[in-house]
C-alpha positions as CSV (number, residue, x, y, z in Angstrom):
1,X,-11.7,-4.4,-5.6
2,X,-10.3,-0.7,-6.5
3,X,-10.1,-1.3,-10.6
4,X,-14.3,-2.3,-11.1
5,X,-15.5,0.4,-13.1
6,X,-18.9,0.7,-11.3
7,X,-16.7,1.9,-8.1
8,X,-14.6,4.3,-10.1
9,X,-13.4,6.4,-7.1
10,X,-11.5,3.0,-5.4
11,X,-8.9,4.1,-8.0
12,X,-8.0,7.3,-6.6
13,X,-8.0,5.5,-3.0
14,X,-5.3,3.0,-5.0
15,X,-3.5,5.7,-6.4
16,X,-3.5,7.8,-3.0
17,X,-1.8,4.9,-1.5
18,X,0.9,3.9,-4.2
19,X,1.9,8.3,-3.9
20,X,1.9,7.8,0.2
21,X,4.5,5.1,0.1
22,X,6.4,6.4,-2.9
23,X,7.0,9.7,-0.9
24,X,7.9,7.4,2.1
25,X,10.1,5.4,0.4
26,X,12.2,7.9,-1.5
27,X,12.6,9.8,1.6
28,X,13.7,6.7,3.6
29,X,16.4,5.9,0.8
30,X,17.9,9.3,0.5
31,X,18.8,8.9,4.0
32,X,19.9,5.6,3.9
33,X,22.4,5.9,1.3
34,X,23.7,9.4,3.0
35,X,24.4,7.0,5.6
36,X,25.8,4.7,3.3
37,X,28.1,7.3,1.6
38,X,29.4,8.4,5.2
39,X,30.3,4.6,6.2
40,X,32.0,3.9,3.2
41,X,33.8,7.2,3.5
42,X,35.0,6.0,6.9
43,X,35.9,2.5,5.6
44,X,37.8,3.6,2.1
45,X,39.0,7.3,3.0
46,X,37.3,7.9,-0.4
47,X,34.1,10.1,-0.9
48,X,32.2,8.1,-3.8
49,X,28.8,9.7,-4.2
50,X,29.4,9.5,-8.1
51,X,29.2,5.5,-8.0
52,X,26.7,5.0,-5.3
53,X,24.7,7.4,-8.0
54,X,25.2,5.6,-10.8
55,X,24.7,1.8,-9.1
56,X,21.3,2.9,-7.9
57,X,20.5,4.2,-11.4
58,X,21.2,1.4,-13.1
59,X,19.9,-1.3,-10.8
60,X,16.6,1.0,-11.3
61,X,17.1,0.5,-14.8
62,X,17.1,-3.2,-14.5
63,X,14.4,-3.2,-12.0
64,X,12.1,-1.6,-14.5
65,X,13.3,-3.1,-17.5
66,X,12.8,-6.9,-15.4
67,X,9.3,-5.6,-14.5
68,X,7.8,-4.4,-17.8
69,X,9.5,-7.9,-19.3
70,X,7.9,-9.9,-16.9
71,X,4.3,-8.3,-17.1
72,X,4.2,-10.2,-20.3
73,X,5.0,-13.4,-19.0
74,X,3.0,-12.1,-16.0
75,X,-0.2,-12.1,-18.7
76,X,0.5,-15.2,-20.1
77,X,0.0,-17.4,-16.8
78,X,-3.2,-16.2,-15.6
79,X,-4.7,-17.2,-18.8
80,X,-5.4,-13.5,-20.3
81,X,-6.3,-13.8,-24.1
82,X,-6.1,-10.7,-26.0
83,X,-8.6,-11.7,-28.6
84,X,-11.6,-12.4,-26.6
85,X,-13.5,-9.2,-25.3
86,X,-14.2,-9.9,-21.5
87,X,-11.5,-12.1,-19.3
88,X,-12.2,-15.2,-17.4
89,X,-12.8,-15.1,-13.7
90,X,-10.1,-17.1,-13.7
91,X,-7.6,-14.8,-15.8
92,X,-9.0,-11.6,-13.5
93,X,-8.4,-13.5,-10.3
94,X,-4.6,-13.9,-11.5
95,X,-4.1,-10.7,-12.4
96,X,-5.4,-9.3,-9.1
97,X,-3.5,-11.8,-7.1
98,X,0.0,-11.6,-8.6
99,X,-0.4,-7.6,-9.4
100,X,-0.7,-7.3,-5.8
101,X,0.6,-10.5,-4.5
102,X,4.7,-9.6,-6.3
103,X,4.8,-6.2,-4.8
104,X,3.7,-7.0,-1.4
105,X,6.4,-9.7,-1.9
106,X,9.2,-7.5,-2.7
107,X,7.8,-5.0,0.1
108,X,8.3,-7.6,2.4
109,X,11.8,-8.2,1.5
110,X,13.0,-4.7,1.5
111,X,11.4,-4.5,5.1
112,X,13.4,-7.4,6.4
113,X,16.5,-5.3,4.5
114,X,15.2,-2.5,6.1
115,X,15.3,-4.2,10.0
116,X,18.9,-5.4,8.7
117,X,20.2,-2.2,8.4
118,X,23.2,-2.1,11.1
119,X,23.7,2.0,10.3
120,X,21.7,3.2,14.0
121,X,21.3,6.9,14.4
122,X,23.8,6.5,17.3
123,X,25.9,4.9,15.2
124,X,25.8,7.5,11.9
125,X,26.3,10.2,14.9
126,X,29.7,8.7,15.8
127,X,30.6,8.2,11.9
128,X,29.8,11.7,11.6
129,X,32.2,12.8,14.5
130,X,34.6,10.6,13.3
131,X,34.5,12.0,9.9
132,X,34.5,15.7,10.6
133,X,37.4,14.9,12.6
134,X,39.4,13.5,9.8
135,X,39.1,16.1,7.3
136,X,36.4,18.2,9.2
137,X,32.8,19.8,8.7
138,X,31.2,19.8,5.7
């Protein structure tokens, strides 16, 4: 396991991996919601980067504020006990499981969104066209 403190440098390996696919994911959503912005300009005649801005900060908001909320909650069903100095193997087990286990969860969901995603690159090359037609290059 990566958090044991007699194999100290499993948490840089951890923390390696959590950068890796926070890079890749931020750079995956800017895209997608360029895309995004360009359909919905094609659908509405409206440019409305402003509110696809301010959507995505708030459900990022919630997210987070959902998450630290939970993490207590979280705590309280694997049996953790603040007062006693070393957890069960019980209460450690939980907390491994469902601190990896909720993640890989949502992970797996926003890769089913991800496969869902109807904008093609064929597809955001004929928006495009379409677009810079209309009202033309940007």
């Amino acid at each position: 396991m990566a958090l044991r403190p007699e194999r100290p440098a499993l948490q840089l390996l951890a923390c390696g991996f959590v950068a890796f696919t926070g890079a890749g994911f931020w750079t995956i959503y800017g895209s997608a919601v360029a895309d995004v912005i360009d359909y919905d300009e094609l659908q509405t005649g409206q440019r409305r980067e402003g509110s696809f801005a301010a959507c995505q900060s708030w459900i990022s908001k919630v997210g987070i504020a959902l998450g630290v909320g939970a993490s207590g909650w979280i705590l309280q069903f694997t049996g953790f006990d603040s007062k006693v100095p070393v957890q069960s193997e019980h209460a450690i087990f939980m907390i491994r499981l469902l601190l990896s286990g909720i993640p890989v969860a949502g992970l797996l969901m926003a890769l089913v969104a991800v496969l869902r995603f109807e904008l093609t690159e064929r597809g955001m090359e004929e928006i495009r066209q379409r677009l810079e037609a209309q009202r033309g290059t940007v």
